[in-house]
N, C-alpha and C positions, 0 to 999 in steps of 0.2 A: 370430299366432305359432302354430305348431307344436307339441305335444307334447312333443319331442324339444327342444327351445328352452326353451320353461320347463321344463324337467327339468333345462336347463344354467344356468339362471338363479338357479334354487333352491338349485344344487349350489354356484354363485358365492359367495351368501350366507351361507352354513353353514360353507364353508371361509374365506371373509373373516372368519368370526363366531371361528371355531375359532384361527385365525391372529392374532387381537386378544384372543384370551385366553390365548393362547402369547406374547407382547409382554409383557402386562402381569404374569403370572407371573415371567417373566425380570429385569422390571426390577424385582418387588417382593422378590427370593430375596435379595437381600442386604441387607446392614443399611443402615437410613438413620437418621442421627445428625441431632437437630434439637436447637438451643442455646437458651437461654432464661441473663437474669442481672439479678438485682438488685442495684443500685447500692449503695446504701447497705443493706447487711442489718446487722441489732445479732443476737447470740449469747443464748438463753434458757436458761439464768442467766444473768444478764453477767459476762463472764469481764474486762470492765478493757480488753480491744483495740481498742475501739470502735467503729466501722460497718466493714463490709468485701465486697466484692464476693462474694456467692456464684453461681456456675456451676451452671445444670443442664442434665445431658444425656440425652434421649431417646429408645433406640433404635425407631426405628420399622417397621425394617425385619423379614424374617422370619428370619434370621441371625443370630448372635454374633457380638460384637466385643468386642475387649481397649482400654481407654483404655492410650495407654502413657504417655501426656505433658498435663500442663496449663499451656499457655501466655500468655505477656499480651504486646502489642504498644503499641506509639507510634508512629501514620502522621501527621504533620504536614500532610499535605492527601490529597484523594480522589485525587490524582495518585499520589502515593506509594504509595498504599493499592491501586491497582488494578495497580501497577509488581510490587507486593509490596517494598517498598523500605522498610522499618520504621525510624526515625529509634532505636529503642531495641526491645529483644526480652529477654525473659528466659521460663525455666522455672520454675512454682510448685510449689515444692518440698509436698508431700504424702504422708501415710502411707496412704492410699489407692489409690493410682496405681504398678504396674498393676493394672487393675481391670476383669472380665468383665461384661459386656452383655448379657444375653439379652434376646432380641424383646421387644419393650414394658416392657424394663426402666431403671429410671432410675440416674441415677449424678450424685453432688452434689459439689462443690469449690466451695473458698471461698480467698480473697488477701486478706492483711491490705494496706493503704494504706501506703507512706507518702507523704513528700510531693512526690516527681514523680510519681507516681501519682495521687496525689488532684488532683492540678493538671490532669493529662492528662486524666482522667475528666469533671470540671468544664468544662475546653475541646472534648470531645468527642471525644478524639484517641485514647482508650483501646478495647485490643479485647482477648476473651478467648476462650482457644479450646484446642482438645485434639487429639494424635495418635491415631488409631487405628489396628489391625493392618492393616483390610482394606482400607486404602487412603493409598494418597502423599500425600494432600489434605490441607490444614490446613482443619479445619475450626472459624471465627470469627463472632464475636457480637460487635456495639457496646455498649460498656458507656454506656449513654447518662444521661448526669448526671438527680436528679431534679426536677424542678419544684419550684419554690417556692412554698409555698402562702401565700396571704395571704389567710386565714380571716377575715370578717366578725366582730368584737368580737360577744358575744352581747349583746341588751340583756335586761334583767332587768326582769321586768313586775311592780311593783311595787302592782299594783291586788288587792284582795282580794276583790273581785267575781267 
């Protein structure tokens, strides 16, 4: 090869390199919302309402966002679920909400239970989730019931040895 060749070869690179860091700027400039939710959370004090789903949200992106809305769903199968077809839909009413985002900032909601909810949650059918400004998206989290643990009885060693 040519001088004039690697000189185009080199110039390929640097603009391919330049051009992959203009992609990934663009796609990180806005906010990205990641969901996280404990099933059973209990309240420190205990305030008497007993376990309840707490929501946490976030932003990971390099932009604000406003939560406007905190939502909970009921999809009765993965069919419904991917249709967007909710067998039940309600808004979690919050003194929080709406509520500002800044980049790598988090944002907490919580849903008390009752009892088609805790039923939904247990059969795995429950999801929870939030509107925000910068996008039409709903974006959802399985609230996934917790395991039951069945701890080994401790045995007590009774040797003084």
């Amino acid at each position: 090869m040519t001088i004039p060749e690697w000189l185009s070869v080199i110039a390929i690179v640097i603009s391919s390199g330049g051009l992959f860091i203009q992609v990934r700027n663009w796609a990180t400039s806005k906010p990205r919302l990641v969901l996280s939710v404990m099933a059973e959370a209990l309240a420190f004090p205990d305030d008497g309402k007993g376990t309840r789903a707490a929501l946490t949200v976030v932003n990971r992106g390099n932009a604000p966002t406003e939560i406007t809305h905190m939502v909970g769903f009921i999809y009765d199968s993965w069919w419904k679920k991917a249709r967007n077809k909710p067998s039940f839909s309600g808004i979690v009413t919050s003194t929080s909400v709406p509520s500002r985002i800044e980049p790598f900032g988090r944002w907490f909601g919580q849903m008390n239970y009752d009892d088609k909810l805790r039923n939904a949650m247990k059969d795995g059918k429950l999801y929870l989730g939030v509107h925000a400004s910068h996008s039409d998206k709903l974006f959802l989290v399985k609230v996934v019931p917790p395991k039951a643990k069945n701890l080994p009885k401790n045995k007590i060693n009774n040797d003084n040895t």
